[in-house]
N, C-alpha and C positions, 0 to 999 in steps of 0.2 A: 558339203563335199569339197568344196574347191577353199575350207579352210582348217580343216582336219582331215579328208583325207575318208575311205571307208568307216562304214557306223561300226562304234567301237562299245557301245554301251547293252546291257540289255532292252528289249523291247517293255516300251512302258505297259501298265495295267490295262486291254481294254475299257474302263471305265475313264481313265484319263484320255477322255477323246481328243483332243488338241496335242497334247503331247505326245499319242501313238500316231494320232496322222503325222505327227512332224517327223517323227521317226520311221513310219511307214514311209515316206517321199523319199527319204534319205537312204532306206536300203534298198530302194530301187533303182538308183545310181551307183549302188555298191560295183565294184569296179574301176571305175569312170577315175581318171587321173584329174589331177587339182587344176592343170591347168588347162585339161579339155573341160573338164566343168566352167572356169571362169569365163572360157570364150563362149561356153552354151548363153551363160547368163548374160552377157553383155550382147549377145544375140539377140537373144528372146528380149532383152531390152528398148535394142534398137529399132526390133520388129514395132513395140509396142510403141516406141514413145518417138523414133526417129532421133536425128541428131541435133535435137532442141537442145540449150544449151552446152554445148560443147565449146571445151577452150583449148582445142585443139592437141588432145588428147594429154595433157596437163592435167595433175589431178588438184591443184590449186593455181588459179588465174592469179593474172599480176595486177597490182589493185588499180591498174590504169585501165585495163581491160572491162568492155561492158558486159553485163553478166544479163542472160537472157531464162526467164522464168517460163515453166512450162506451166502452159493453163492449166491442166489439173491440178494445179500447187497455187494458182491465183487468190489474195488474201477475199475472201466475204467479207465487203462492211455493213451491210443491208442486211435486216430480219428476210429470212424464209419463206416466212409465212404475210398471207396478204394481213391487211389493215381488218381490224375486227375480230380477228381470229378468235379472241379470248373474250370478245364482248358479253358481260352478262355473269363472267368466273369471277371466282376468287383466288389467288394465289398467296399464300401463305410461304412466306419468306424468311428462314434463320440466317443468321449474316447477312443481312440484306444492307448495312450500312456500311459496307467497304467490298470493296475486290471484286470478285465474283457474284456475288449475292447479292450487290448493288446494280452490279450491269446486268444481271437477271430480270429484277426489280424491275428496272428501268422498261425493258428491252416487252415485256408482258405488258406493262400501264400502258404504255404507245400502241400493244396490238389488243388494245380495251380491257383487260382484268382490271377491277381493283384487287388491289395490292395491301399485304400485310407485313410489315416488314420487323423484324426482331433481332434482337443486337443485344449481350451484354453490358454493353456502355450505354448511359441514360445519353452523354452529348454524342455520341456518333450517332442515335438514333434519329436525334433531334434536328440535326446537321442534315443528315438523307432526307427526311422528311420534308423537311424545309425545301430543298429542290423540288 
């Protein structure tokens, strides 16, 4: 609403559940001008989250400026799940010697699975393994 303005499309399929409820929300604001919409949302926002980062209503900070991270958005470096988790599993790993598939890997051996790891390449295998 507050960046097109009234729903201007037809209503999707009932069966495209995500896309009719989007569509549903949206013509239920039908009416509602762009820029009473915008103030809804930065309402409803504030309600939610308060004035945690804010740069003083700038919408890019000057790089001198400290920039304040809202806890919901705090990175996770720590597994989830307690130690043992997987003790006693097997996990079965494609790509397991690079990127994603590595830090998988990884991330399962520490909470006890062994681990299966599989790699197109014979030395990226051999290389992960190795660690």
């Amino acid at each position: 609403q507050a960046t097109k303005g009234d729903v201007n499309t037809e209503a999707p399929s009932m069966l495209s559940f995500v896309d009719r409820a989007k569509w549903d929300a949206w013509n239920a604001v039908k009416g509602l001008s762009k820029e009473d919409a915008k103030a809804k949302y930065v309402s409803r926002a504030l309600e939610l989250f308060g004035d945690v980062g804010s740069s003083g209503g700038s919408a890019a900070a000057s790089k001198d400026e400290e920039y304040t991270q809202w806890p919901a958005f705090a990175a996770h470096t720590a597994p989830m799940l307690p130690a043992g988790t997987f003790e006693g599993q097997v996990a079965f790993i494609t790509g397991g010697g690079t990127g994603l598939g590595k830090a998988m890997a990884t991330t399962l051996s520490k909470l006890g699975a062994k681990v299966v790891i599989a790699s197109r390449k014979l030395p990226v295998l051999e290389s992960a393994a190795a660690e």
